[in-house]
C-alpha positions in Angstrom: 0.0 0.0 0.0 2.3 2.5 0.4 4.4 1.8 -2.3 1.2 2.5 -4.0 1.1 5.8 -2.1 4.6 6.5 -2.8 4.2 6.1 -6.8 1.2 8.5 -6.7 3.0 11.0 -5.5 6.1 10.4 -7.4 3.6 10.8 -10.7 1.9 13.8 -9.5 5.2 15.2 -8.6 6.4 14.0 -12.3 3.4 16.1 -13.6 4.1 19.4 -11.6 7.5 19.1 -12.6 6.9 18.6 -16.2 2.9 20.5 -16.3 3.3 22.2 -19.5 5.3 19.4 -21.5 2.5 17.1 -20.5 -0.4 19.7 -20.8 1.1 20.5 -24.7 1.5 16.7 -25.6 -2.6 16.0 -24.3 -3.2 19.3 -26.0 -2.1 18.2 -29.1 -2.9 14.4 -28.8 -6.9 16.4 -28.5 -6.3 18.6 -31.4 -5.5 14.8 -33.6 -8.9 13.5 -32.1 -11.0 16.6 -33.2 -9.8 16.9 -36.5 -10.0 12.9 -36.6 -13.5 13.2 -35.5 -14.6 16.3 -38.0 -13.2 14.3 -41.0 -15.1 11.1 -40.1 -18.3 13.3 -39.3 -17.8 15.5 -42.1 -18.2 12.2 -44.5 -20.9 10.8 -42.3 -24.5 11.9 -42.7 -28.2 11.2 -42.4 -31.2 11.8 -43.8 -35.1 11.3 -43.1 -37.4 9.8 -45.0 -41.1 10.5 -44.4 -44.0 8.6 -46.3 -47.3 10.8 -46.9 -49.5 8.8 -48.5 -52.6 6.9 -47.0 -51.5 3.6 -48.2 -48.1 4.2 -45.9 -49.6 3.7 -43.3 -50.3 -0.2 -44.4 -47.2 -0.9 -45.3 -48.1 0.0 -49.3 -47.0 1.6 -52.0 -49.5 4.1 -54.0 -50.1 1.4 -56.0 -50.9 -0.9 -53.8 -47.6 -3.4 -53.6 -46.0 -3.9 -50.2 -43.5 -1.2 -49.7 -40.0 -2.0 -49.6 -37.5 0.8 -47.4 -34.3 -1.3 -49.0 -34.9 -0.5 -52.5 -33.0 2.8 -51.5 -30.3 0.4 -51.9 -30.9 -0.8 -55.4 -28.3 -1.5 -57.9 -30.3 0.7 -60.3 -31.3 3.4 -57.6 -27.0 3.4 -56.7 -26.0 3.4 -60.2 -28.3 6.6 -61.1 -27.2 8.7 -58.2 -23.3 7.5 -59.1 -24.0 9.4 -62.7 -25.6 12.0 -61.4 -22.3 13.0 -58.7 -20.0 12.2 -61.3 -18.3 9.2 -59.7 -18.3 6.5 -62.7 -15.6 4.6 -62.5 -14.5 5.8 -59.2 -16.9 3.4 -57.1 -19.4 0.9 -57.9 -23.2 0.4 -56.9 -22.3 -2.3 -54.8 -20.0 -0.2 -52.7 -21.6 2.5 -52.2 -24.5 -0.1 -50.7 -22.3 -0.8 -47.8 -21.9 2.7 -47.0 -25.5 3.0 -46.5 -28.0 1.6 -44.1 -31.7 2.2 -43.7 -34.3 1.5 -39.8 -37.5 2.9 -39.3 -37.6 5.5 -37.1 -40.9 4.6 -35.0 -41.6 0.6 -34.6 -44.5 0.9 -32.8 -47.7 2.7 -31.5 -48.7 3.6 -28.1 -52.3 1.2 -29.1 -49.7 -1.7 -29.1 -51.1 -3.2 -32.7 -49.5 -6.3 -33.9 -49.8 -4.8 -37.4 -48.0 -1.4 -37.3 -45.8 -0.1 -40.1 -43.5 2.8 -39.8 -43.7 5.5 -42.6 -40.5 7.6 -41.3 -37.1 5.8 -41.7 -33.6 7.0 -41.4 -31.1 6.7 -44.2 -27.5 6.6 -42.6 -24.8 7.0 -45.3 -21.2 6.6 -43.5 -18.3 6.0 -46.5 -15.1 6.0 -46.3 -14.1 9.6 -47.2 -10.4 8.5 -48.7 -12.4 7.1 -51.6 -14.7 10.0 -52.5 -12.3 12.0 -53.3 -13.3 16.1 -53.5 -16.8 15.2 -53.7 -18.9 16.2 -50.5 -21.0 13.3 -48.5 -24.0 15.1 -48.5 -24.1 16.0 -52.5 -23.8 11.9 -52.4 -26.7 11.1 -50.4 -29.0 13.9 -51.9 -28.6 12.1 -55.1 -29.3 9.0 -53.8 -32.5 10.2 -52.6 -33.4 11.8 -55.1 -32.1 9.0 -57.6 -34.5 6.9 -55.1 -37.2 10.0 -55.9 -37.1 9.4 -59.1 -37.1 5.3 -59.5 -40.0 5.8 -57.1 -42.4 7.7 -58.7 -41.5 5.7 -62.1 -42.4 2.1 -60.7 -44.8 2.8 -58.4 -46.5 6.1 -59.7 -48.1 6.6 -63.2 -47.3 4.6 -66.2 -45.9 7.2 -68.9 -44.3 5.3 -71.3 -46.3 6.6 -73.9 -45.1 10.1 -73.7 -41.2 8.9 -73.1 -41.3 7.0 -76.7 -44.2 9.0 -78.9 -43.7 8.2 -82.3 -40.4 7.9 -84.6 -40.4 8.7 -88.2 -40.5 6.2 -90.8 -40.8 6.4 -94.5 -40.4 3.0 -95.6 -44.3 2.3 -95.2 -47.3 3.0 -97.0 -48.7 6.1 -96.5 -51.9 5.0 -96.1 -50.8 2.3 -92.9 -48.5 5.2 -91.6 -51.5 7.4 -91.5 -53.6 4.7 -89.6 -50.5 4.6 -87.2 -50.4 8.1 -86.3 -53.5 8.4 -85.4 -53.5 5.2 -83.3 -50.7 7.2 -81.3 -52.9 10.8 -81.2 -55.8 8.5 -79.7 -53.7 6.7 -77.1 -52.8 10.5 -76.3 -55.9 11.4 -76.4 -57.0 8.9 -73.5 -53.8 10.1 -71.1 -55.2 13.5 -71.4 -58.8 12.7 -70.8 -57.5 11.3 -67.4 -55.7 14.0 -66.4 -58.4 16.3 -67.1 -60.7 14.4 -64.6 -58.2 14.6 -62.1 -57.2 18.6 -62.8 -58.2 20.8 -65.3 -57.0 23.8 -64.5 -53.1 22.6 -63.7 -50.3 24.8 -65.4 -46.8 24.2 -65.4 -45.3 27.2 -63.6 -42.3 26.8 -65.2 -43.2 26.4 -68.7 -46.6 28.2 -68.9 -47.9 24.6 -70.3 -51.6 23.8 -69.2 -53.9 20.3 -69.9 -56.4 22.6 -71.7 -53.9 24.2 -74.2 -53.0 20.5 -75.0 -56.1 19.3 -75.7 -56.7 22.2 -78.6 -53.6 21.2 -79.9 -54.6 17.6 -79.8 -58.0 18.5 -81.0 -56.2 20.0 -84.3 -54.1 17.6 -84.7 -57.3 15.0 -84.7 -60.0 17.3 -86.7 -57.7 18.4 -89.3 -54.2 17.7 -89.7 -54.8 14.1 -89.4 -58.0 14.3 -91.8 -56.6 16.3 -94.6 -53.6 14.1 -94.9 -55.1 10.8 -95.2 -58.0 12.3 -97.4 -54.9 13.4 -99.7 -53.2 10.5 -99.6 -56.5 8.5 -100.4 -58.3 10.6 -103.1 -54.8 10.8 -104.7 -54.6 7.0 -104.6 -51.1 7.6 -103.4 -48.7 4.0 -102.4 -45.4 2.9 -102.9 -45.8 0.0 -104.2 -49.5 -0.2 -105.8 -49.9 -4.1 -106.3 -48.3 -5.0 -102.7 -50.9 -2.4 -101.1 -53.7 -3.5 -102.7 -53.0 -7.3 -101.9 -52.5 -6.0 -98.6 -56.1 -4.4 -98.2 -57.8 -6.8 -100.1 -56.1 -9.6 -97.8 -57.5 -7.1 -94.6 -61.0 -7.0 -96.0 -60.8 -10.9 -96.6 -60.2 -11.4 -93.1 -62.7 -8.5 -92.0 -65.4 -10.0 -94.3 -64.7 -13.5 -92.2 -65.3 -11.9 -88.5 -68.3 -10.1 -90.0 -70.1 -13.2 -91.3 -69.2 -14.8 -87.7 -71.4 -12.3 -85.8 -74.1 -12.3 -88.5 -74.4 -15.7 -87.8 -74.6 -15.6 -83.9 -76.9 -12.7 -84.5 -78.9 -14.7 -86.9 -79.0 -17.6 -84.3 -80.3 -15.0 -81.9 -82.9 -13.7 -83.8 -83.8 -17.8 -84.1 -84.1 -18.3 -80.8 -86.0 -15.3 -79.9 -88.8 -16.1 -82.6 -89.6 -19.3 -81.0 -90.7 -18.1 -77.9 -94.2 -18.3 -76.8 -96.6 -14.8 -77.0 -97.7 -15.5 -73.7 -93.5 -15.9 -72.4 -92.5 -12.6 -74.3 -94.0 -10.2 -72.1 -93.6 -10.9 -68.4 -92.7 -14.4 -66.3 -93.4 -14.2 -62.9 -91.8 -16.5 -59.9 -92.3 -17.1 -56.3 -89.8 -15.1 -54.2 -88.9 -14.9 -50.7 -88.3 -11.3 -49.8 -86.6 -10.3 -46.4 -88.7 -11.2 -43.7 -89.5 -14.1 -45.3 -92.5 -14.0 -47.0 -93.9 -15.0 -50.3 -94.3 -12.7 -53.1 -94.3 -13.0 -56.8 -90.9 -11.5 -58.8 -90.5 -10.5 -62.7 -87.6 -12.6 -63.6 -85.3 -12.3 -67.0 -85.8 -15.3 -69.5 -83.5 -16.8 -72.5 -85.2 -14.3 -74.7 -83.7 -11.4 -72.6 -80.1 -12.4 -73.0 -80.8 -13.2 -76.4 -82.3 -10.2 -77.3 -79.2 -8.1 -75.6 -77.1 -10.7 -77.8 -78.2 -9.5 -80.9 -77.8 -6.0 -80.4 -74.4 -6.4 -79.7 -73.6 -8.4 -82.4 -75.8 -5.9 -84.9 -73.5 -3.7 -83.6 -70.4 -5.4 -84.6 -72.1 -6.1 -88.3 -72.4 -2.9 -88.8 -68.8 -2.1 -87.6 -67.2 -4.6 -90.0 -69.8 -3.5 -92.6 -68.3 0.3 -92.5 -64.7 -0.8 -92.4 -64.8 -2.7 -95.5 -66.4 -0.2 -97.7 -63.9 2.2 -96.4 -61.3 -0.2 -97.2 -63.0 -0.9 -100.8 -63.0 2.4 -101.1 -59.2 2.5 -100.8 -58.3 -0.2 -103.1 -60.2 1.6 -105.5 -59.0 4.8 -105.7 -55.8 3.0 -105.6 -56.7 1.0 -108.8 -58.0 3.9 -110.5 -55.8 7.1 -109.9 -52.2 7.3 -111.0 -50.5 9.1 -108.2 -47.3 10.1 -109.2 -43.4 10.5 -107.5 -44.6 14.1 -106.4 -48.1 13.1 -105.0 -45.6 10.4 -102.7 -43.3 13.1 -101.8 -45.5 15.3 -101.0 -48.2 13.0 -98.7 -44.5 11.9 -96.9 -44.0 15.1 -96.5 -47.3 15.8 -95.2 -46.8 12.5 -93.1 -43.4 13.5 -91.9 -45.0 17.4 -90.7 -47.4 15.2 -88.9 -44.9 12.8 -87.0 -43.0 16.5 -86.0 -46.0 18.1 -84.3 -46.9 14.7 -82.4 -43.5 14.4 -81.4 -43.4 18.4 -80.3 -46.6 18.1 -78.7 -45.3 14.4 -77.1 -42.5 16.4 -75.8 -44.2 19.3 -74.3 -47.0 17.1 -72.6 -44.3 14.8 -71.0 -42.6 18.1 -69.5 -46.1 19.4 -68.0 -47.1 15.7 -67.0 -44.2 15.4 -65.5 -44.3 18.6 -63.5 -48.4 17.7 -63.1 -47.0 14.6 -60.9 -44.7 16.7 -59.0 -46.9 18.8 -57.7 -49.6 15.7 -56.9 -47.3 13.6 -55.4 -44.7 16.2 -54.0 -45.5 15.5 -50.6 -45.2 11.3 -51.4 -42.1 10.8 -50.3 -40.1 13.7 -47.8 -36.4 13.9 -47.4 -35.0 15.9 -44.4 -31.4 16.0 -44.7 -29.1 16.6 -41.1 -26.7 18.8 -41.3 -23.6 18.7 -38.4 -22.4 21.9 -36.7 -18.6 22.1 -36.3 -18.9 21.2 -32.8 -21.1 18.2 -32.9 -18.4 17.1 -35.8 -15.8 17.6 -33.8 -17.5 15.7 -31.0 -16.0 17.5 -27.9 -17.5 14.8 -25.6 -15.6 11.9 -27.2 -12.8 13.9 -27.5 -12.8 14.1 -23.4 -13.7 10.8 -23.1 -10.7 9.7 -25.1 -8.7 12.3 -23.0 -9.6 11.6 -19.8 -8.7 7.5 -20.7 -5.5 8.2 -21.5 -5.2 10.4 -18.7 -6.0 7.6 -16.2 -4.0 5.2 -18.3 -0.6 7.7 -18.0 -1.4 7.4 -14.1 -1.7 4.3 -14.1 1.6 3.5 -16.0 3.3 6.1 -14.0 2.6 4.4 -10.8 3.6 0.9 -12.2 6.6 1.4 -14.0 8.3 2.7 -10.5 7.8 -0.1 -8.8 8.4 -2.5 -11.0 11.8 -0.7 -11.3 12.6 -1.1 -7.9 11.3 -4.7 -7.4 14.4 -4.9 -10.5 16.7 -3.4 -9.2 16.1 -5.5 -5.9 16.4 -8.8 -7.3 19.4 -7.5 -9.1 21.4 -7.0 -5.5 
């Protein structure tokens, strides 16, 4: 024991003696934790993510699908957000995966429900900074959520594939099928548009001045006229490529079209069969016995064969008179085809019209993608939240681990100073 006592003062004397040697060396061993701690925390950085939607609150996606936090994570989500901070070839998808990590921030409710899913998580991104380079942490993980943003809103939001691809030109087919194709394409627009006009018709693009309503005009034109007075041209002008391939072509369509016509004349024919050989008496009315809801008896109108039948034959007088009008419009073609001897120019110039066409869809494609996509923004801007943290310089220099560290060492130093005495002695003893 009182060696013990006698090393403890020997180090405290050793201290007194030698304060400001030994105040400098902790000093400066402090100053290599803080500036080991501010480059670790300057790398390291969180951010929240906050799901706004009803369906969070299930566990969902807006769509419906179960909701999955580690797609954040994604090979394609990583290798986005690499492109957009410049980093190709500097670090790889799966790399950057281990530098990030993603838990919910609140696992349960105060209700205690077995079924409770969190809709705020924390993203915690922690690389090593020697491989970043000059490129900040936090421009890393803002593209990563926003990568995340993006692949988001693509899989689970609205399908828009139709305005990303629109319509590419091509020369190398009839005029007459191009024509067809076009407005296939205007029509599929067409329906897009319709739906986003239920949902908001007065939306405009702040940016761009684009509205829903100024597209539809334009779509309207493109449908009432432009489409109309090019494939009248190209019709009345019996203008094709290659004469005998198209008609063979049309008159092979209207073979086929005459077959699915005779089919539903036939089943409307058989309709019309059945319904004649019902009774007067059944046409009008057949009543049944019915139990109603407190049980009692009471007699119910009921629908018979004839009913169905008759609903049967409607629709398939309908689809008569469908195929009827497409083959005389398709006779028509052939015809004009057969009879007018379009020449070189009256080719150049419906391609021409064609290819005037295929520009304003493709404008107008263009244009409606940037105000759809703007439209989605500001419906959904609130789907998913991202809160980044940001570190002051003393919470990265972390002043309490720093006299943590400091105040270990100091007891170690101690410690050491009162044991290296006395094993010295207990040497030099044996040594006599």
């Amino acid at each position: 024991m009182k060696t013990i006592v006698d090393n403890a003062k020997k180090a405290i004397r050793f201290f007194l003696n030698n304060k400001f040697r030994v105040t400098c060396v902790f000093l400066a061993l402090a100053a290599v934790l803080m500036m080991y701690n501010y480059l670790i925390n300057s790398s390291h950085y969180t951010a929240t993510l906050s799901l706004n939607y009803s369906e969070a609150a299930q566990g969902l996606n807006p769509n419906g699908t179960r909701f999955n936090s580690y797609e954040i994570m994604s090979n394609e989500v990583l290798e986005d957000a690499i492109r957009l901070s410049g980093l190709q070839g500097q670090i790889t998808a799966d790399e950057l995966a281990e530098y990030l990590s993603v838990s919910p921030v609140d696992t349960g409710n105060a209700a205690g429900d077995d079924e409770y899913f969190s809709t705020t998580y924390t993203i915690y991104f922690e690389p090593d900074f020697t491989k970043l380079g000059t490129v900040d942490s936090i421009y890393i993980l803002k593209n990563i959520c926003f990568a995340y943003r993006d692949y988001y809103m693509n899989k689970y939001g609205d399908n828009r594939s139709l305005l990303k691809s629109c319509i590419s030109e091509d020369k190398d087919k009839e005029p007459y099928i191009r024509i067809n194709e076009i407005e296939t394409v205007v029509n599929q627009i067409k329906r897009y548009l319709n739906s986003r006009l239920k949902e908001n018709k007065t939306f405009v693009d702040p940016e761009t001045g684009y509205s829903f309503k100024e597209i539809e005009k334009e779509l309207a034109n493109l449908e009432n006229y432009d489409i109309p007075n090019t494939r009248a041209f190209i019709i009345e002008e019996g203008v094709a490529k290659n004469r005998r391939i198209f008609r063979q072509t049309l008159q092979y369509k209207n073979k086929i079209e005459t077959i699915a016509r005779d089919r539903h004349l036939g089943r409307y024919n058989a309709d019309l069969g059945g319904i004649a050989k019902y009774e007067a008496a059944m046409s009008s009315v057949v009543m049944i016995p019915t139990k109603d809801w407190t049980n009692d008896f009471y007699m119910s109108r009921t629908r018979t064969g004839m009913d169905f039948m008759a609903k049967s034959a409607d629709y398939e007088a309908d689809e008569v008179a469908s195929y009827n009008k497409e083959i005389i419009n398709t006779q028509y073609v052939i015809d004009r085809v057969q009879i007018m001897r379009s020449t070189q120019e009256d080719l150049e110039r419906a391609q021409e019209m064609i290819a005037t066409l295929e520009a304003s869809v493709n404008s107008l494609c263009a244009r409606f993608s940037i105000l759809d996509k703007a439209y989605i923004e500001y419906k959904t801007k609130n789907y998913l939240d991202f809160i980044f943290n940001y570190k002051s310089f003393l919470e990265k220099i972390d002043i309490l681990n720093v006299a943590l560290w400091m105040f270990g060492f100091a007891a170690l130093w101690f410690i050491l100073m009162m044991i290296l005495p006395g094993r010295k002695e207990t040497v030099e003893n044996e040594e006599i």
